[in-house]
Every structure is written in C-alpha cells, then in structure tokens.
C-alpha positions in Angstrom: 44.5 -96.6 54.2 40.5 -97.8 54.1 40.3 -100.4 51.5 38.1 -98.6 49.6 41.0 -96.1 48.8 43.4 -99.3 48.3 41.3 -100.1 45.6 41.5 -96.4 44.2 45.3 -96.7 44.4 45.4 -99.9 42.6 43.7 -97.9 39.2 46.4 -95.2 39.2 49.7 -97.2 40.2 49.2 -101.1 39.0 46.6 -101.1 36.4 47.5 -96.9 35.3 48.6 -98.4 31.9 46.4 -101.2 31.7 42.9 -99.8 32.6 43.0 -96.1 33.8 44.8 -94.9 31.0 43.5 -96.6 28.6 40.1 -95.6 30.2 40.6 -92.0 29.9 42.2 -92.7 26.5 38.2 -93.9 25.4 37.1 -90.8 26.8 39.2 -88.6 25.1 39.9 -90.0 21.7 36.0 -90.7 21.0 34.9 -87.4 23.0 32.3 -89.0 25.3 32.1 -86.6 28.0 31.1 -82.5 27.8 31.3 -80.1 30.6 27.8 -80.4 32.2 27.3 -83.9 31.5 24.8 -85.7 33.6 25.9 -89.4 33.1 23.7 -92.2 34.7 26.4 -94.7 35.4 24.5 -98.4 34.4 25.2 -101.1 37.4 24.3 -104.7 36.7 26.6 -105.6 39.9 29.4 -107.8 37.1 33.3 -106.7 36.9 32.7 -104.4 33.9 30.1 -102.1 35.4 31.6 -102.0 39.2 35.2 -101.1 37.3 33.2 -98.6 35.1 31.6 -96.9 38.2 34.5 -96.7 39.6 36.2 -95.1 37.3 33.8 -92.6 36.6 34.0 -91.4 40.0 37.5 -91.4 39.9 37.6 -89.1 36.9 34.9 -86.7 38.3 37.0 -85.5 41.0 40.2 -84.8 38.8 38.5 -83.9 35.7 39.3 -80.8 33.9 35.7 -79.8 33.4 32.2 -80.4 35.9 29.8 -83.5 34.8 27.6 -85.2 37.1 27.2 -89.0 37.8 24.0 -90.7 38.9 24.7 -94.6 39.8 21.9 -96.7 39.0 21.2 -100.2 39.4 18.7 -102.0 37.9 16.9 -105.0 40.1 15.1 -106.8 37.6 14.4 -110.0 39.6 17.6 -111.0 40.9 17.7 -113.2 44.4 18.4 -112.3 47.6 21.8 -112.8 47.5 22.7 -112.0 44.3 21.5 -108.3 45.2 23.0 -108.4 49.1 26.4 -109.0 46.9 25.6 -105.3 44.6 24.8 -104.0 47.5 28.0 -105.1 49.7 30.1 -104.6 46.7 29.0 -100.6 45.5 29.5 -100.4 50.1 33.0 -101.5 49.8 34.0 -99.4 47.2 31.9 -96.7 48.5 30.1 -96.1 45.0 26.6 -94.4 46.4 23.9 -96.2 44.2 20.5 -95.8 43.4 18.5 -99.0 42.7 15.3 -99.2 41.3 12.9 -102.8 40.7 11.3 -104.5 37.6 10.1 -107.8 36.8 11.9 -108.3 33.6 13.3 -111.9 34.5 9.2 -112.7 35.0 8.5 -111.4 32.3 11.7 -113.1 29.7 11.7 -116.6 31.8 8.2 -117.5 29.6 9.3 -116.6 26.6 10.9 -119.7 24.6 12.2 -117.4 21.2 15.4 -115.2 22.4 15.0 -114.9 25.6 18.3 -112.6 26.3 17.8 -110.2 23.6 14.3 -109.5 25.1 15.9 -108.9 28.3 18.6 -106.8 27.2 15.9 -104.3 25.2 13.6 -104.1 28.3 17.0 -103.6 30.5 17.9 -100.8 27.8 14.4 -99.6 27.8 14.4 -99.3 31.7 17.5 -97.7 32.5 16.8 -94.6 29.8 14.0 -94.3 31.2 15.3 -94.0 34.8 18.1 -91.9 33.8 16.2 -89.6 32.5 13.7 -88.9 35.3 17.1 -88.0 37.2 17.8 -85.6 34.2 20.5 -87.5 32.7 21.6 -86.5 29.3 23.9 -90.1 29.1 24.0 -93.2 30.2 27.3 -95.2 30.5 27.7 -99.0 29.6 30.9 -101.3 31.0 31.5 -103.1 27.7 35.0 -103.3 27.0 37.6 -103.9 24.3 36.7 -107.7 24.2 33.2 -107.2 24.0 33.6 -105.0 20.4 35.8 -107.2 18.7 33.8 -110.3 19.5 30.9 -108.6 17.9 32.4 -107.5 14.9 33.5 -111.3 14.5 30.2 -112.4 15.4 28.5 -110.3 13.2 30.6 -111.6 10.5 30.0 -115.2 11.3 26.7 -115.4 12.3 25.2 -112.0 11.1 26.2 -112.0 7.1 27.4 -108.3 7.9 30.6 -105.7 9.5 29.3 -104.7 12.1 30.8 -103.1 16.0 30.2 -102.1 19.2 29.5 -98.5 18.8 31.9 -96.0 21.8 29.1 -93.9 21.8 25.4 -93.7 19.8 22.5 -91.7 20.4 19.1 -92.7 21.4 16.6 -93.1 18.4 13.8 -93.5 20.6 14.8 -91.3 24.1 15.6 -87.8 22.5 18.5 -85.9 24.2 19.5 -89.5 25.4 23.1 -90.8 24.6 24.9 -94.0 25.2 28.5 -93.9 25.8 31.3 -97.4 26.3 34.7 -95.7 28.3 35.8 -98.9 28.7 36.2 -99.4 24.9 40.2 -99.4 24.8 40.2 -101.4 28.4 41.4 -105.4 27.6 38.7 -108.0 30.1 42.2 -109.3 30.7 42.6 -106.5 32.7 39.5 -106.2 34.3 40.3 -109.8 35.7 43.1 -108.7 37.4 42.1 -105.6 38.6 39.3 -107.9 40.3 41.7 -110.6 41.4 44.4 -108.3 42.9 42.0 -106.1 45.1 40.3 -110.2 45.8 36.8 -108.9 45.3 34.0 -110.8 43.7 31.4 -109.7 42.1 27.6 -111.5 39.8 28.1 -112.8 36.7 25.5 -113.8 34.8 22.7 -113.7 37.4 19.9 -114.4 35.0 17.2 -117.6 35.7 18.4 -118.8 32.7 22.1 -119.1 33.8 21.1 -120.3 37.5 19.0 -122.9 35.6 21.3 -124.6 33.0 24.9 -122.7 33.5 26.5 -126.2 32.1 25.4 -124.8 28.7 26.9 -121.4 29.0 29.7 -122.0 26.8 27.3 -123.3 23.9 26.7 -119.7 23.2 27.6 -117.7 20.6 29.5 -115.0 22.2 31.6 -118.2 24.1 32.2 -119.5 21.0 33.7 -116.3 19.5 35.7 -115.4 22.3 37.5 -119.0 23.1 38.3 -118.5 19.2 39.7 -115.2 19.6 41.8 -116.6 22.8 42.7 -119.7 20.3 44.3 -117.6 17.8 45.8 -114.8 19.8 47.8 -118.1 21.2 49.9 -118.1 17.8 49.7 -114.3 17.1 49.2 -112.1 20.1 48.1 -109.1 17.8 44.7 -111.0 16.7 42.8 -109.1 19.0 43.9 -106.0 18.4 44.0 -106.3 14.5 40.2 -106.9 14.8 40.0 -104.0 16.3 42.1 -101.5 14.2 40.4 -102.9 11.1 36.9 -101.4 12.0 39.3 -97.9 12.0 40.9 -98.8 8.8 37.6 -99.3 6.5 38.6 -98.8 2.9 35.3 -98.5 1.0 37.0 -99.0 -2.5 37.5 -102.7 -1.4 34.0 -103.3 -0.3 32.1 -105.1 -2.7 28.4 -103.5 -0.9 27.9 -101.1 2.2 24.9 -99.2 3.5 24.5 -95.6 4.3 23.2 -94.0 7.5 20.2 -93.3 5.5 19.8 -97.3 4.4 20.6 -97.0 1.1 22.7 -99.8 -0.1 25.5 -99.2 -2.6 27.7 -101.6 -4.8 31.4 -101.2 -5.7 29.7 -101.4 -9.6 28.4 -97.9 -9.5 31.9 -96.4 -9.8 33.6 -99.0 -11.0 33.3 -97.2 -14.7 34.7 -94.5 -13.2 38.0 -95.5 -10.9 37.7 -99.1 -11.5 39.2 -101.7 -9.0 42.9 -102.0 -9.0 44.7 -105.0 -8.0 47.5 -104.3 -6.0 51.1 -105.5 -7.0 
C-alpha cells in the first residue's frame, strides 16, 4: 500500500467516527452538495484545507450522485519554501491542484489598520473569482467545528452581537456563487491527529506578519477565545459543544432585540402586550 492510500485508509478506519463521519454528517444534515455540483476546493496548504481536499475527493468517488471538484490554491506571496511544502504535500496525497498567483501579502504588509481582514477579503475576492472562470457553482472552505464556536464567542465578547460561522452562504456579490464549510461538525482535535498519525506537516500561518512577529500570535483575539474555550472544557467537557447546540436552539421569545434578513431590528416590547414574558418556575 502507497502512502498516499495509507492516508485514505486512516479517514475510513481510525478517524471514521472522528472526522469522516462527522464530515459527511456536515454534508448531509446542512445539504451542501447537489448532483452536478462544481465545487472549487480552497487550498491555503494548512491542516484544515489539505484534510478538506481530501476528503472531498474521497467522497466524489463513492458518492451517491456526480459533482465535480476543482482544487485551487491560492499563491498570494508566499516563500519559496512555504509553497515547495503545498506543493510536496497536495504530491503526497496525490490531490491534483491548480495554483494561481497574487500579490496580496504586497499589497496588506503596508497597510497598518487590519491588516488580516484585508487579506482575508482580497483572498475571498480572488478565489470566487478563480472558481468561477473554471465554472464553479461552489467554493469549499476547511473551517471546522472549533472555528464556529470561537466566533460565536468572539462575537459576543468583542462584537456586542450572536453571531456564527455560517455551514453554507451565498455570494452577495458573485451571483450563482456559494460558499459551503463540510468540515463544520469535524473537532481541530481531530484534525491534529489525523495529521500527527499519518506524521505529515503542513503551513500554518504563512503570512509576513506571522514570519515577522510570531511571538505575538497568541495576543490575538481568536488565541484568546480558544485557550478560554480549552480552559473551561477542562472542568466541563461539554463547553464546546453547548456553544454549539445553542446557535441551533435560538428561542426568540428570550431575546431582548434581533435583526431580520432584511435589517430590520425588532425588540421583545413589540409583543410583549400581546404574550408577555413569562418567567419560568
């Protein structure tokens, strides 16, 4: 056995429960994937997207119904080595990719006010605009399960709002364009160990920013969020997913304000006449 199909072997017997299923549970339960698809799988040469990509192969050739996959990788400035390791990587696990250049990390390294959300629009920008050329109807994203529930908790803590990670949301500005997450019921645990069993390494953060000043990476917001997460699923295991089930469990009768798709903002006053708010005994 090629090491290539080792790998393969290690998503359906060792990580089955832990990562496959729960992959094709995303897909299923949050319907992110029609017969004719043409899905542009997004590779930024980290864990989450490799895993993704190959997963999404995986799928294609046991899948019920056709789709197609397009693997693209984005170069937006990385070094030399940093794209040798894509490159040897998506070889090993024999994941044919496509990679196209920018200059977006010339471009975000002047710019002193947010930086990283800059990059991460003209990433966003980039690959819908690649992945349609290749007449993509979807591009797919490697965030996982950690990734949502640290943004609903950010967004409580530094965003004065409830808000998540979306599984799947279409384009406002790239019509017929579609973004979907399968890896949204997948634990980063997981991903870890999926990596560390099969001993492959893969970029992390390969940004100038990063390479500059890494000894500040865990000042960041996200850092912050997630060692709390990890600090409090210490005493109660179910933290995590709790977060996560209560973005399911909305119950708009105990929200004091919310906002419509359409942006109107409502208060729990307009009915309260009407139903009232009960307390609960």
């Amino acid at each position: 056995m090629e090491r290539y199909q080792e790998i393969e072997h290690s998503l359906h017997k060792r990580f089955s429960k832990t990562i496959w299923n729960r992959f094709v549970g995303s897909i299923k339960q949050y319907e992110l994937l029609s017969p004719g698809d043409r899905v542009a799988v997004c590779i930024s040469g980290g864990k989450d997207s490799m895993l993704l990509a190959k997963c999404m192969q995986q799928l294609q050739r046991v899948s019920d119904f056709p789709f197609e996959l397009r693997f693209l990788v984005m170069d937006p400035g990385y070094l030399p080595a940093n794209r040798a390791l894509i490159e040897e990587n998506a070889a090993a696990l024999r994941i044919p990719i496509e990679i196209f250049e920018t200059r977006i990390f010339d471009v975000v390294y002047k710019i002193n006010n947010n930086p990283c959300y800059l990059c991460a629009r003209m990433r966003r920008g980039w690959l819908y605009t690649e992945a349609q050329k290749r007449g993509c109807n979807k591009i797919a994203l490697g965030h996982h399960f950690d990734d949502v529930i640290e943004t609903v908790v950010m967004s409580m803590l530094y965003g004065s709002q409830i808000r998540t990670m979306m599984p799947k949301v279409r384009s406002s500005n790239y019509p017929g364009m579609e973004l979907i997450r399968p890896l949204y019921l997948v634990r980063e645990r997981d991903v870890l160990r999926w990596k560390d069993y099969n001993s492959l390494r893969f970029l992390q953060c390969a940004c100038r920013f990063t390479e500059s000043a890494a000894e500040e990476e865990h000042l960041s917001k996200r850092a912050e969020v997630k060692s709390l997460i990890a600090a409090l699923e210490k005493g109660n295991p179910q933290v995590g997913m709790n977060i996560f089930r209560s973005i399911h469990n909305l119950k708009l009768e105990t929200i004091i304000g919310y906002t419509t798709l359409d942006g109107v903002r409502h208060s729990f006053l307009e009915h309260y006449g009407e139903t009232g708010a009960r307390e609960e005994e």
